[in-house]
C-alpha positions as CSV (number, residue, x, y, z in Angstrom):
1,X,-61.7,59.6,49.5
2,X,-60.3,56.3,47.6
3,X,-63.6,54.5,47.9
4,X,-65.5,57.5,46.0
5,X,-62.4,57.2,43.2
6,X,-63.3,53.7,43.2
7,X,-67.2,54.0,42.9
8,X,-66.5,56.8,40.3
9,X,-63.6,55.0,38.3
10,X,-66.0,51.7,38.1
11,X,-69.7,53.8,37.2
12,X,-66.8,55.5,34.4
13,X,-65.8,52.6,32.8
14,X,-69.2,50.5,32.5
15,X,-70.0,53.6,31.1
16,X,-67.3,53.4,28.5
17,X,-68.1,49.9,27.7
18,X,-71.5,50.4,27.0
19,X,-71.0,52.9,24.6
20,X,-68.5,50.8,22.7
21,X,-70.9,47.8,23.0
22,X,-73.6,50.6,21.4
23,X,-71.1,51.5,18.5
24,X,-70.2,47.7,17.5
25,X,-74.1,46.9,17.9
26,X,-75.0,49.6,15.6
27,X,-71.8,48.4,12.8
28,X,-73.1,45.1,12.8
29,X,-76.8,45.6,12.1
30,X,-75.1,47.9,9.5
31,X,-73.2,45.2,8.1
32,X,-76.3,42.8,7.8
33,X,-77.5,45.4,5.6
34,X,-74.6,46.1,3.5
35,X,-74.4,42.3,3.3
36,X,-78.0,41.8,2.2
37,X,-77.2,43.8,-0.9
38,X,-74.8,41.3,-2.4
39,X,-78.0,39.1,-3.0
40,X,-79.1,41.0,-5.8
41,X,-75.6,40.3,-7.7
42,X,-75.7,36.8,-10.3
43,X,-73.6,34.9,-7.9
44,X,-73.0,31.2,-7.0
45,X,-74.9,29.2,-5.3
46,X,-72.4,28.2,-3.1
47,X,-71.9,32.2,-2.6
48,X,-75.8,32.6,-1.7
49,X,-75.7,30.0,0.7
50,X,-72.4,32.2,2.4
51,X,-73.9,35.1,2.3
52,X,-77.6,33.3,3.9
53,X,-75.1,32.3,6.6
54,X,-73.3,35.7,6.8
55,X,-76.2,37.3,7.7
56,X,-77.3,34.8,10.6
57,X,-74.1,34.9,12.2
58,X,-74.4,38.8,12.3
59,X,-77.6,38.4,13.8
60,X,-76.3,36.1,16.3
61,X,-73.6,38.8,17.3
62,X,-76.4,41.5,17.1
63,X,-78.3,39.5,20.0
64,X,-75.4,38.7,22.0
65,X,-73.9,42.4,21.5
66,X,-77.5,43.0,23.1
67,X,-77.2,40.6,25.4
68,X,-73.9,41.9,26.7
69,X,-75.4,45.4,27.1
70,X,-78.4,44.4,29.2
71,X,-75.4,42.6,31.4
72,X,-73.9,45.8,31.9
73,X,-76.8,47.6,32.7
74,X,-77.2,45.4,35.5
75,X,-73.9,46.1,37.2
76,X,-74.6,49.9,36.4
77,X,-77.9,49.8,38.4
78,X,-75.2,47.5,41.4
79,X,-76.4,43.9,40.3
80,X,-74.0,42.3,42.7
81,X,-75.1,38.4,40.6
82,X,-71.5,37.0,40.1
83,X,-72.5,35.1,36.6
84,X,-73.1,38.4,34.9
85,X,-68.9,38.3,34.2
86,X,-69.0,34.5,32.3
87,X,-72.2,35.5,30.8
88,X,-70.7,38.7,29.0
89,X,-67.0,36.4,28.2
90,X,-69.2,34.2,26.6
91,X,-71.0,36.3,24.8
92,X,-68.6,38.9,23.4
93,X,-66.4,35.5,22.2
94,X,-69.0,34.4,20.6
95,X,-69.7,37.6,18.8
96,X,-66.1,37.9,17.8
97,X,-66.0,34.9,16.4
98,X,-68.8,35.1,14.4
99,X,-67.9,37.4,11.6
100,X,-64.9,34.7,10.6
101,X,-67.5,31.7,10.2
102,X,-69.4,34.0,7.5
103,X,-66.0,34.4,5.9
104,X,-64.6,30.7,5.9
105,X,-68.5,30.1,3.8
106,X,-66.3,31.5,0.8
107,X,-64.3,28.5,1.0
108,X,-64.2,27.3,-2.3
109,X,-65.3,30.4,-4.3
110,X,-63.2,32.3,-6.3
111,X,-63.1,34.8,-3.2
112,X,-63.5,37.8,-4.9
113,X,-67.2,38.2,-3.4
114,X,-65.3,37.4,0.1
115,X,-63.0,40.5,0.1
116,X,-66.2,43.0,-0.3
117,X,-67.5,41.4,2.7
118,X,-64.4,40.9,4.4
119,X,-64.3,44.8,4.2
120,X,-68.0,45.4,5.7
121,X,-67.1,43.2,8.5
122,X,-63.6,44.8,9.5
123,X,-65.0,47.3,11.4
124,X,-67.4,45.6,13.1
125,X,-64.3,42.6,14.3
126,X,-62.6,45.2,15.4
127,X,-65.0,46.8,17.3
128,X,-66.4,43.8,19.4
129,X,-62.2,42.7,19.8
130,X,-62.0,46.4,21.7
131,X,-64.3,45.6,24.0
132,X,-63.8,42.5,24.6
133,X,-60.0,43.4,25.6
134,X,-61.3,45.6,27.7
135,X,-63.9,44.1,29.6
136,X,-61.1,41.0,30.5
137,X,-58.8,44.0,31.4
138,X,-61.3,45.1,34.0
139,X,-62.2,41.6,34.9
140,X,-58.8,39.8,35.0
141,X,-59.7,38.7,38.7
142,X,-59.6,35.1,39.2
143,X,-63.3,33.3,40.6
144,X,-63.2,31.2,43.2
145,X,-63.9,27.9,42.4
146,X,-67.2,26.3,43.6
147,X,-67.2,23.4,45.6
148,X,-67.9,19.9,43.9
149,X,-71.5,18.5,44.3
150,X,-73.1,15.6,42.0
151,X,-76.7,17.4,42.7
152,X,-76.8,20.0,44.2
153,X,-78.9,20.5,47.4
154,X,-81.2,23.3,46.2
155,X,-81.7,21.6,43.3
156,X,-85.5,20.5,42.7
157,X,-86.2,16.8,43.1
158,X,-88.0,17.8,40.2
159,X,-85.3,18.2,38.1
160,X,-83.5,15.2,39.2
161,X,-86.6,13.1,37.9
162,X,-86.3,14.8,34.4
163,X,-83.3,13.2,34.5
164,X,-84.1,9.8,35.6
165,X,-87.7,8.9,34.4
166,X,-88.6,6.7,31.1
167,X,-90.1,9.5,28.6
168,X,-93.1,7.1,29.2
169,X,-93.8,9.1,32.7
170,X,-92.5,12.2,31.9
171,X,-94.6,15.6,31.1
172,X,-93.7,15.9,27.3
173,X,-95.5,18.7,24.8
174,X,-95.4,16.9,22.0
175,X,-94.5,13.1,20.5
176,X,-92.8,12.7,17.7
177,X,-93.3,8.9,15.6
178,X,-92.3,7.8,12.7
179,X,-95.1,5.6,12.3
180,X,-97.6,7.8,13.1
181,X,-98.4,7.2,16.3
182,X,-97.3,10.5,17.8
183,X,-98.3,14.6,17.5
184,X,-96.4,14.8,14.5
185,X,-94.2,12.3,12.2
186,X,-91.2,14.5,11.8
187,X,-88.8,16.4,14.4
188,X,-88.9,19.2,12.2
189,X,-93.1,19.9,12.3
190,X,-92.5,19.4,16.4
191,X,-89.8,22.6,16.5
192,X,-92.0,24.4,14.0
193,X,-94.9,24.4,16.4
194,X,-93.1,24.3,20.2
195,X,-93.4,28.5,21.0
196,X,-90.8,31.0,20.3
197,X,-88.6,33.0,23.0
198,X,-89.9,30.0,25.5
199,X,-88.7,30.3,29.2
200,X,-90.4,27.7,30.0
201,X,-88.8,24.2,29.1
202,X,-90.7,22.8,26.4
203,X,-90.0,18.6,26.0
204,X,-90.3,17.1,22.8
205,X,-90.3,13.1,22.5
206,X,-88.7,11.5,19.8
207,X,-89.6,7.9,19.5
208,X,-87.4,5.1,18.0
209,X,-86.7,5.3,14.7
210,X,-84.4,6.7,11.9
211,X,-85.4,10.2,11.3
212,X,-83.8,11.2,8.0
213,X,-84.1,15.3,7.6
214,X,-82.0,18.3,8.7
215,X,-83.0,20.0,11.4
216,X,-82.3,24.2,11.9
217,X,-83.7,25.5,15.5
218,X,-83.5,28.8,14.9
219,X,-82.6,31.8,17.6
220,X,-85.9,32.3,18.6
221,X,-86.5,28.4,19.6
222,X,-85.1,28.5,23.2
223,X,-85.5,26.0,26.2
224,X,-86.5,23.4,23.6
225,X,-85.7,19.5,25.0
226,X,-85.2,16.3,22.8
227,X,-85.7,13.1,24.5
228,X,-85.2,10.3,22.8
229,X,-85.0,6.1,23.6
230,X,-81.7,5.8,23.4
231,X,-78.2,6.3,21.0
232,X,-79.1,3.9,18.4
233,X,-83.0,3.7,18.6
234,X,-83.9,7.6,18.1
235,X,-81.3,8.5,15.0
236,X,-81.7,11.9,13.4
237,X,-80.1,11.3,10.0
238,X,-78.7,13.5,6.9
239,X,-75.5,13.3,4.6
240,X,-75.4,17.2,3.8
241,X,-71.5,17.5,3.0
242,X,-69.3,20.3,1.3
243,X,-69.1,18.7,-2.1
244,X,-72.3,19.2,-2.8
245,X,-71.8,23.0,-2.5
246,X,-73.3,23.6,1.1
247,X,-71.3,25.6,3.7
248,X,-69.7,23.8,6.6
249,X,-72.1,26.0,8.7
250,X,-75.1,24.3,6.6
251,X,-73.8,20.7,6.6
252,X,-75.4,20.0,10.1
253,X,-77.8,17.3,10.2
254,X,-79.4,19.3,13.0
255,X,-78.3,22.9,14.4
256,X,-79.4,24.3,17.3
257,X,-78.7,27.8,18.1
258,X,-81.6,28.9,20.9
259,X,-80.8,29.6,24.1
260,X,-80.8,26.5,26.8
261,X,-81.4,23.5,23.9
262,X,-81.1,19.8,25.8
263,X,-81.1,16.3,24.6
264,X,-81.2,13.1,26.0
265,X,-80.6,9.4,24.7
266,X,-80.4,10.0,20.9
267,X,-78.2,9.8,18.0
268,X,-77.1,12.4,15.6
269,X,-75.6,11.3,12.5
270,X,-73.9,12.4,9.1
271,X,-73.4,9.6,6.6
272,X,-71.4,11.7,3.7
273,X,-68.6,9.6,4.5
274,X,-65.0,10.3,4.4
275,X,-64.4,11.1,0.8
276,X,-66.9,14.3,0.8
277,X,-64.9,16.4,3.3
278,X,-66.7,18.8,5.9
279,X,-70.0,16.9,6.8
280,X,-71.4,18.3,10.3
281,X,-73.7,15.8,12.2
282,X,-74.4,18.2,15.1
283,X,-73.8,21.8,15.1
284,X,-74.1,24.3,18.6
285,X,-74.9,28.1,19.0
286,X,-77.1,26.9,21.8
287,X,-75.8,29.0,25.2
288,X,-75.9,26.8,28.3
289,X,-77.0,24.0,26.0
290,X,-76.5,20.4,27.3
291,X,-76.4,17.0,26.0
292,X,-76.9,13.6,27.8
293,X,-76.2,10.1,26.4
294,X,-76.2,11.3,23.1
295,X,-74.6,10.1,20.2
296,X,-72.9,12.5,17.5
297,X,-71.3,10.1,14.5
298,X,-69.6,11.6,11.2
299,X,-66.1,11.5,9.5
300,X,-64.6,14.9,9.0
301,X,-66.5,17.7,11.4
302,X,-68.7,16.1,13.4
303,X,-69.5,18.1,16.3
304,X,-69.4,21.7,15.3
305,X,-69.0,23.0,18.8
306,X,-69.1,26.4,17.0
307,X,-70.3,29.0,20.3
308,X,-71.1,29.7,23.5
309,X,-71.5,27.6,26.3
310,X,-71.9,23.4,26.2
311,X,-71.7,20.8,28.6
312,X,-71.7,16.9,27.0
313,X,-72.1,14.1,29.8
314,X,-72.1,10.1,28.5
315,X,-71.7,10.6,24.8
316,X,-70.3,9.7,21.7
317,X,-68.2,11.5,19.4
318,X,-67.2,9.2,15.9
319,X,-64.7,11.0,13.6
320,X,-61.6,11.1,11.0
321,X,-60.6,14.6,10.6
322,X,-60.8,17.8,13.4
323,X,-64.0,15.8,14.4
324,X,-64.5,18.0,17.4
325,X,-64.4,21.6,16.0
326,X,-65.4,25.1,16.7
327,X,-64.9,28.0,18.7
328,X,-67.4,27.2,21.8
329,X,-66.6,26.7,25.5
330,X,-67.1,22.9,26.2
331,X,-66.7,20.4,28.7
332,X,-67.1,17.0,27.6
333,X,-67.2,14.4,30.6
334,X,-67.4,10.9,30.9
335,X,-67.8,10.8,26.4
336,X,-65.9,8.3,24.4
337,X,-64.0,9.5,21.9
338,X,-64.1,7.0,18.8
339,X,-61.8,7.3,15.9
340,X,-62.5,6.2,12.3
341,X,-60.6,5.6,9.2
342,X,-59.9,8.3,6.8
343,X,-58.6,8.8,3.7
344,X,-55.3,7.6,2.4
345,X,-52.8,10.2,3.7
346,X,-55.4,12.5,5.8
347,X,-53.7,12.1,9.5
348,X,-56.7,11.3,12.0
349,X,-56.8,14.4,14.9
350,X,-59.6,14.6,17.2
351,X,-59.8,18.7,17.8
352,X,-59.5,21.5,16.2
353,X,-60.5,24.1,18.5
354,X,-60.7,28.1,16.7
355,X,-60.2,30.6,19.4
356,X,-58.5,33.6,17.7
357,X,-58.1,36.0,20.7
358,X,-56.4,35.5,23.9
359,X,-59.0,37.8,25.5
360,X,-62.2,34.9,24.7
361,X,-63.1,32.2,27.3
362,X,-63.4,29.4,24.5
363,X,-62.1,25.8,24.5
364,X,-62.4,22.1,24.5
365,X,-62.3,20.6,28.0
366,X,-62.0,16.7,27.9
367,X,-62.6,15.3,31.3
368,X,-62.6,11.3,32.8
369,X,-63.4,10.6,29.1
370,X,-62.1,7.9,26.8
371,X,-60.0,7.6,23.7
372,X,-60.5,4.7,21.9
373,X,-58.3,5.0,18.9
374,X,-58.1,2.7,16.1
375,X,-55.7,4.9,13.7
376,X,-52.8,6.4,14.4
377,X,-54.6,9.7,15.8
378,X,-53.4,12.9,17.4
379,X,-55.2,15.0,20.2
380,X,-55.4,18.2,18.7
381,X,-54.3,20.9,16.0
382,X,-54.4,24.7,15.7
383,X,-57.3,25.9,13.5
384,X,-57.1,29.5,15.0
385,X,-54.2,31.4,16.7
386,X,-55.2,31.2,19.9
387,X,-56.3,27.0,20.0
388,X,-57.6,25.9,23.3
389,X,-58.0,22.8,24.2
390,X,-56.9,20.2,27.4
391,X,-57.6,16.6,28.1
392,X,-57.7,15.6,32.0
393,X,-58.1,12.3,33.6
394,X,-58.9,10.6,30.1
395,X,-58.0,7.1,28.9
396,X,-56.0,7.3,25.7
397,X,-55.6,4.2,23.4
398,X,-52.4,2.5,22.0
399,X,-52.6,4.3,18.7
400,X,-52.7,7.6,20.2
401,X,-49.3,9.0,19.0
402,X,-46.4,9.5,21.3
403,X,-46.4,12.9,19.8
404,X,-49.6,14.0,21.2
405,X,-50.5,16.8,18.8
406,X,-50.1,17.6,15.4
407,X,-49.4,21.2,13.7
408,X,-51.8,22.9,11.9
409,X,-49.1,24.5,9.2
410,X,-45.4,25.2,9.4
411,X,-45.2,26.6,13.3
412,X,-48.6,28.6,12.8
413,X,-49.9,29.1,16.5
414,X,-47.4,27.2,17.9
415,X,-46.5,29.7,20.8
416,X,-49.9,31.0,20.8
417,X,-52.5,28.2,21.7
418,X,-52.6,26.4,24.7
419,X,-52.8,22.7,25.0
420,X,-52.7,20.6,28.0
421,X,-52.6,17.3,29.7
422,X,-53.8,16.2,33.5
423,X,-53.4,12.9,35.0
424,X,-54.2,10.7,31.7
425,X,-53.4,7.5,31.5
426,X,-53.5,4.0,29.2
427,X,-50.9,3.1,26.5
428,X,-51.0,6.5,24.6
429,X,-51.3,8.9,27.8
430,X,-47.2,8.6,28.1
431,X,-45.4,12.2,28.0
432,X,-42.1,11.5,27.4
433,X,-42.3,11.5,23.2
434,X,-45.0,14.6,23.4
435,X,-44.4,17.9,21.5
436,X,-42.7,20.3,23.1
437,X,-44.1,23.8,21.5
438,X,-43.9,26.9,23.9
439,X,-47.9,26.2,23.9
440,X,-48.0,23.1,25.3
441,X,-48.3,22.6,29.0
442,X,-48.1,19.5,31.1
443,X,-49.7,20.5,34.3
444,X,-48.7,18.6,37.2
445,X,-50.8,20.5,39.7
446,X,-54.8,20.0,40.5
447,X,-55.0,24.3,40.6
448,X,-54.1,24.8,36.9
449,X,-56.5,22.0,36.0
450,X,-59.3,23.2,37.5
451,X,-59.4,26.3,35.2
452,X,-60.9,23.8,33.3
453,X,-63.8,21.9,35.2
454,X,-67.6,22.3,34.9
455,X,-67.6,24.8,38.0
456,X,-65.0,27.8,36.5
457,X,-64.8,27.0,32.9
458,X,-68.3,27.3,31.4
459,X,-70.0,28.6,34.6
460,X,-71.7,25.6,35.3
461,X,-73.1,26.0,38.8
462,X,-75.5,29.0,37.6
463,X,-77.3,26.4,35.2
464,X,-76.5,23.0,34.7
465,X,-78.1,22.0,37.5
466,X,-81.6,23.4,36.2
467,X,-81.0,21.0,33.6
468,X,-81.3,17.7,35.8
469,X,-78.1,16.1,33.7
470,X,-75.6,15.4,36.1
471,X,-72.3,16.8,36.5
472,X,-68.5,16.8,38.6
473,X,-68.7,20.8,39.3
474,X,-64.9,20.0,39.8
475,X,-61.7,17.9,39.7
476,X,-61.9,14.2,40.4
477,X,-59.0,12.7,41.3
């Protein structure tokens, strides 16, 4: 008798969630429409370019609102695949958070524009924040964590060699050269032509040289590789910044949002300097997108971590002010962390991580990485309500501040967001001077930490190793 409840209770409520993933699906390919009809009003072009955002970001909730529904239609038809439940977390976050990216694009308007469409999007936040509450209702079951492997043993020699060879002796599709010697002379013209809704890797080769040009990889642009000779010898170069009335959103020197976007050995850079605010080098809505000894340099907002699922193994991050920022799920493992000198008075702080509900599966995972400060620097602040972020295992440098963390405004967030420390050490790793908000969490025990490794975090066993970058599934202690 209980197991047909059961079967009945569980066929009921995917049935339940579907149809509220239908309703929010249909209210936000409403709201693009309602959205598009502010284009025809005499507005700023600062408001254009909001509103040009606005309605990507809808679009990317419409796909992953879709994507969510084909998820559930698997389990309906008894898919027993055990990723479908970080897929759909990672999805319906991202969706939720997109609608308050389109809003923060009114930044520096005189808002009124921003409270029409802060009304056509109220119903649609609301919507996707019911059903994401109720899927982690359903789903509040803890995983199992995978055991640790550096490469796997089904994965593909193959794949290891993608990681290994020279771009000399690898398949690429196209070769990209400054001087001419290549396919094409500009990344851009390469991305143009690699095919749409690929699901078949497609490997571009960037040769040395300083590419100046912002790059936008659409949706549609997905398995899509860079390879490049190294940080330093391929650099992809634009100083886009908010003073010159772009978006944050916009700022990115490149943007990738397709599913499953690599890149290898290259630099990404924003040279707007500190005194021009927001000025994104590298900005992510790239699901399961992964980045290998790559370098991502900029003053305030460098890497725009801004959705979905991202792994960053060997790389740089340069900054001033919330330098790693967003509302993405990322693990960033052996990177070094530089810090820069801002303006007077502007307090250097390395994250600003924007989850806004405790129900999405976002944060900022920094793991055996190092913090080389050389300002006075904090590890984190609360952009959003619910601020994620952790550092484990990582060096921190003299000039890291006994304090640890910095507020965002007055106590804003402060019993909200979680922060946490694992097992760091070096001059600034010392806990007895840290914070000591209701948020903040020492953790002294290898089972809270591993919440937040490769393996259980972002998933990372279901496709990091297709990606030939190598990974710690786990804790290393």
């Amino acid at each position: 008798m209980h197991a047909e409840v059961e079967i009945a209770g569980s066929s009921n409520r995917t049935s339940v969630l579907s149809a509220a993933l239908r309703a929010s699906l249909n209210e936000a390919i409403q709201a693009i429409d309602m959205i598009t009809k502010f284009n025809s009003l005499s507005i700023s072009y600062r408001e254009q370019m909001a509103i040009e955002d606005c309605k990507e970001l809808l679009d990317f909730s419409v796909s992953e609102l879709a994507w969510s529904l084909g998820e559930i239609k698997k389990i309906r038809a008894g898919d027993k695949n055990l990723h479908y439940h970080g897929n759909i977390k990672a999805w319906l976050s991202a969706a939720l958070s997109n609608q308050d990216t389109c809003l923060e694009g009114f930044e520096g308007t005189d808002r009124r524009l921003e409270s029409f469409i802060r009304g056509s999007l109220r119903q649609v936040t609301q919507l996707i924040g019911n059903v994401l509450a109720m899927y982690s209702e359903l789903h509040s079951l803890p995983l199992k964590p995978p055991p640790s492997t550096e490469f796997p043993k089904w994965m593909t020699e193959g794949d290891q060699e993608l990681l290994k060879a020279k771009p000399a002796h690898m398949h690429v599709d196209a070769i990209v050269a400054v001087d001419g010697s290549g396919h094409y002379q500009t990344i851009t013209e390469a991305v143009y032509y690699a095919p749409s809704h690929s699901n078949r890797r497609h490997i571009i080769y960037v040769k040395k040289g300083v590419y100046r040009e912002n790059i936008d990889m659409k949706k549609k642009k997905t398995n899509i590789m860079f390879v490049g000779d190294g940080i330093g010898e391929t650099v992809v170069e634009g100083n886009r910044h908010f003073m010159q009335g772009w978006t944050t959103f916009r700022t990115a020197t490149v943007a990738v949002s397709g599913k499953g976007f690599i890149a290898r050995d290259m630099t990404f850079r924003n040279t707007a300097g500190p005194e021009n605010h927001q000025a994104v080098a590298l900005r992510v809505d790239s699901d399961q997108s992964a980045f290998y000894r790559c370098s991502m340099e900029g003053y305030q907002d460098t890497l725009y971590a801004h959705s979905l699922r991202q792994f960053y193994r060997e790389c740089d991050v340069y900054g001033t002010i919330d330098f790693i920022f967003g509302n993405g799920a990322a693990v960033l493992q052996h990177c070094r962390i530089y810090t820069r000198v801002p303006l007077p008075l502007q307090k250097v702080t390395i994250t600003a991580q924007g989850r806004k509900s405790p129900h999405q599966s976002t944060g900022f995972s920094i793991q055996d990485s190092f913090v080389f400060a050389t300002q006075p620097t904090y590890l984190g602040r609360p952009w959003k309500q619910y601020s994620r972020t952790v550092f484990m295992n990582t060096y921190m440098g003299a000039l890291v501040q006994p304090r640890g963390w910095l507020e965002w405004y007055g106590n804003f967030a402060l019993n909200t967001l979680w922060y946490g420390e694992y097992r760091n050490y070096g001059p600034g790793a010392s806990l007895s001077g840290r914070i000591k908000w209701p948020g903040y969490h020492i953790m002294r025990d290898a089972s809270a930490a591993s919440f937040f490794t490769v393996g259980r975090f972002i998933d990372g066993m279901s496709w990091l190793p297709a990606t030939g970058i190598k990974f710690t599934a786990g804790l290393i202690n």
